[in-house]
VOPAGU-2260 file (C-alpha; in pm, 1 decimal, decimal comma):
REM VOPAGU-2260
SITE   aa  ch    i         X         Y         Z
SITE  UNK   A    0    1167,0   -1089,6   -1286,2
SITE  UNK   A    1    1116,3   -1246,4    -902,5
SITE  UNK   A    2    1380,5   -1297,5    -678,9
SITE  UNK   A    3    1353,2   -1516,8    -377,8
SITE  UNK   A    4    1410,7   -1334,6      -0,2
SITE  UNK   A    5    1573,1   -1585,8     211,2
SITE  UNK   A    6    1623,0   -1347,2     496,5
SITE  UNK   A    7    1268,8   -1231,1     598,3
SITE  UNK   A    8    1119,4   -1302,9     923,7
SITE  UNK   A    9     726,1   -1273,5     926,6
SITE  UNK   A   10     581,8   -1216,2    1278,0
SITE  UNK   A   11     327,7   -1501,1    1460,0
SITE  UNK   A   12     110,2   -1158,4    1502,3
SITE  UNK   A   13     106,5   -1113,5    1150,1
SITE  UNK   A   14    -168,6   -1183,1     910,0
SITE  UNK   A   15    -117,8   -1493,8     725,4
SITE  UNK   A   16      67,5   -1528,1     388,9
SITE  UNK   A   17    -163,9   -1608,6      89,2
SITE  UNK   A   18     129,3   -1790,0     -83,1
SITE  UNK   A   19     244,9   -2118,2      69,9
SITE  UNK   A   20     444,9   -1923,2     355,0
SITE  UNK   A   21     655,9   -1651,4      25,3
SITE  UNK   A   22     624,7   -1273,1      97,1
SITE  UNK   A   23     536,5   -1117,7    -222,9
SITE  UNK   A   24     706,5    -750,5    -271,4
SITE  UNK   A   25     630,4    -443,8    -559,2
SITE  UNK   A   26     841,3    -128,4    -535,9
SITE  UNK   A   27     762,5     100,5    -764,3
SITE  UNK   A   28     973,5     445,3    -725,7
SITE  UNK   A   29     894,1     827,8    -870,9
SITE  UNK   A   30     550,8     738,6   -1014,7
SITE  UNK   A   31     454,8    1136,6   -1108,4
SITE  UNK   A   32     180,9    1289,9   -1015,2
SITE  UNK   A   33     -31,2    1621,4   -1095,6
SITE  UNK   A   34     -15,3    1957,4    -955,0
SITE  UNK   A   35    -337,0    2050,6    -769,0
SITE  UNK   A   36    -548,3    2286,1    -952,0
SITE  UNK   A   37    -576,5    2518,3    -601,1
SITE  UNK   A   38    -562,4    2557,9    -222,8
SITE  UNK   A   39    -698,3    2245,1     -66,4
SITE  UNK   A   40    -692,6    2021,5    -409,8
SITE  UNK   A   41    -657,3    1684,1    -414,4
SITE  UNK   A   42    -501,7    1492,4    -722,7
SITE  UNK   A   43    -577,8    1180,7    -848,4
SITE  UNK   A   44    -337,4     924,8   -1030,6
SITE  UNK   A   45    -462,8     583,9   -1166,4
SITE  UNK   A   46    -187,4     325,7   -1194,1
SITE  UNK   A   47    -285,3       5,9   -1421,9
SITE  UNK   A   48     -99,2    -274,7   -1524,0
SITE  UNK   A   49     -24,4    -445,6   -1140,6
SITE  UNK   A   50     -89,4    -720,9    -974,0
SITE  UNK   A   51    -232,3    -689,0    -617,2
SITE  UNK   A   52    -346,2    -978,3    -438,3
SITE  UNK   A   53    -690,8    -939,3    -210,4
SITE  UNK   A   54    -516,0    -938,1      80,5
SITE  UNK   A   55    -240,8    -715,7      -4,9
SITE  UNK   A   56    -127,7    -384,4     156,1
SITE  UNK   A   57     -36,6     -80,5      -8,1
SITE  UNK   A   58     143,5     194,4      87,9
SITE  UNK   A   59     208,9     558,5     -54,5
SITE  UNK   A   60     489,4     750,4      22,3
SITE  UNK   A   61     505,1    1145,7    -157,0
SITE  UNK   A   62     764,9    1374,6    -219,2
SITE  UNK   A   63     551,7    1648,5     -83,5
SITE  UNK   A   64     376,8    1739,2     243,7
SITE  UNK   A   65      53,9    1533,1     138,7
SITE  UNK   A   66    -171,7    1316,7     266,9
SITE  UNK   A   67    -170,5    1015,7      44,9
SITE  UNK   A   68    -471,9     759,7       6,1
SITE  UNK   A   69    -591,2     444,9    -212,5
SITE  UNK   A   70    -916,9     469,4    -428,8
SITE  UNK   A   71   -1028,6     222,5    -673,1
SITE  UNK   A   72    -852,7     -92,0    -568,1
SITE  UNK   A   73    -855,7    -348,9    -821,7
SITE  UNK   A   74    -641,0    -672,3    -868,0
SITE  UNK   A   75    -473,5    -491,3   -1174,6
SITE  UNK   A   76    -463,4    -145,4   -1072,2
SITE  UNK   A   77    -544,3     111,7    -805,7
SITE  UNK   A   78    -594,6     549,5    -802,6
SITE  UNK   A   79    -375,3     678,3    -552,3
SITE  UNK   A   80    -482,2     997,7    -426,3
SITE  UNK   A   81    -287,1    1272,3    -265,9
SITE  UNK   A   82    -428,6    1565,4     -43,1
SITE  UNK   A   83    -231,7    1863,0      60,4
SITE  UNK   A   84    -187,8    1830,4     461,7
SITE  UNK   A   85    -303,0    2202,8     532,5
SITE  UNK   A   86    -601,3    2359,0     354,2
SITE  UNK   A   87    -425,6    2625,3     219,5
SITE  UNK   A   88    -160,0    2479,1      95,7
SITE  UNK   A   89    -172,3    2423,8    -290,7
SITE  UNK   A   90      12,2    2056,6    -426,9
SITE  UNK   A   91     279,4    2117,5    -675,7
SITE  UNK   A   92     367,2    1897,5    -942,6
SITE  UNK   A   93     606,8    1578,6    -773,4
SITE  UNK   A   94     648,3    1205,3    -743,2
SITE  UNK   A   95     511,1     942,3    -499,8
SITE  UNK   A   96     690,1     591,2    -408,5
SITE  UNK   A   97     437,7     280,9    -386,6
SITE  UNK   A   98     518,0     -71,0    -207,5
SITE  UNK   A   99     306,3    -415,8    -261,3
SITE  UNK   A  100     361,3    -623,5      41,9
SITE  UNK   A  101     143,1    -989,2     -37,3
């Protein structure tokens, strides 16, 4: 279900809005994620079923000290990967937050 945001103020600087001036928002909280399988791992999770407009952007937050990055982009889905910040480090099992701004 959509709700309307009356309150947003979109910058002059900003890229232009797709849809007739609206700001189009997905939060999507705790999506889980893998442990890696070793030091310097990455882990891959593909996430299906969204809508993401072309000029969308996407951003990853984890609930580990990762580097997080988008593979795989589709209009209905996307693989967001996650790479342990030091080399030696080894990613445990955990949850990343992703956000839709259109």
């Amino acid at each position: 279900m959509a709700r309307d945001l009356h309150t947003v103020a979109v910058s002059k600087a900003s890229s232009p809005l797709s849809d007739q001036g609206k700001l189009k928002m997905t939060l999507i909280k705790g999506f889980a994620s893998a442990a890696g399988g070793s030091a310097g791992a990455s882990v891959a999770t593909a996430i299906t079923g969204l809508e993401i407009p072309t000029n969308a952007a996407v951003f990853v937050t984890a609930s580990q000290d990762a580097v997080p990055y988008i593979s795989g982009r589709f209009a209905t889905g996307l693989t967001v990967n996650l790479s342990p910040r030091l080399a030696a480090n080894t990613l445990a099992a955990g949850t990343f937050d992703l956000l839709i701004l259109a």
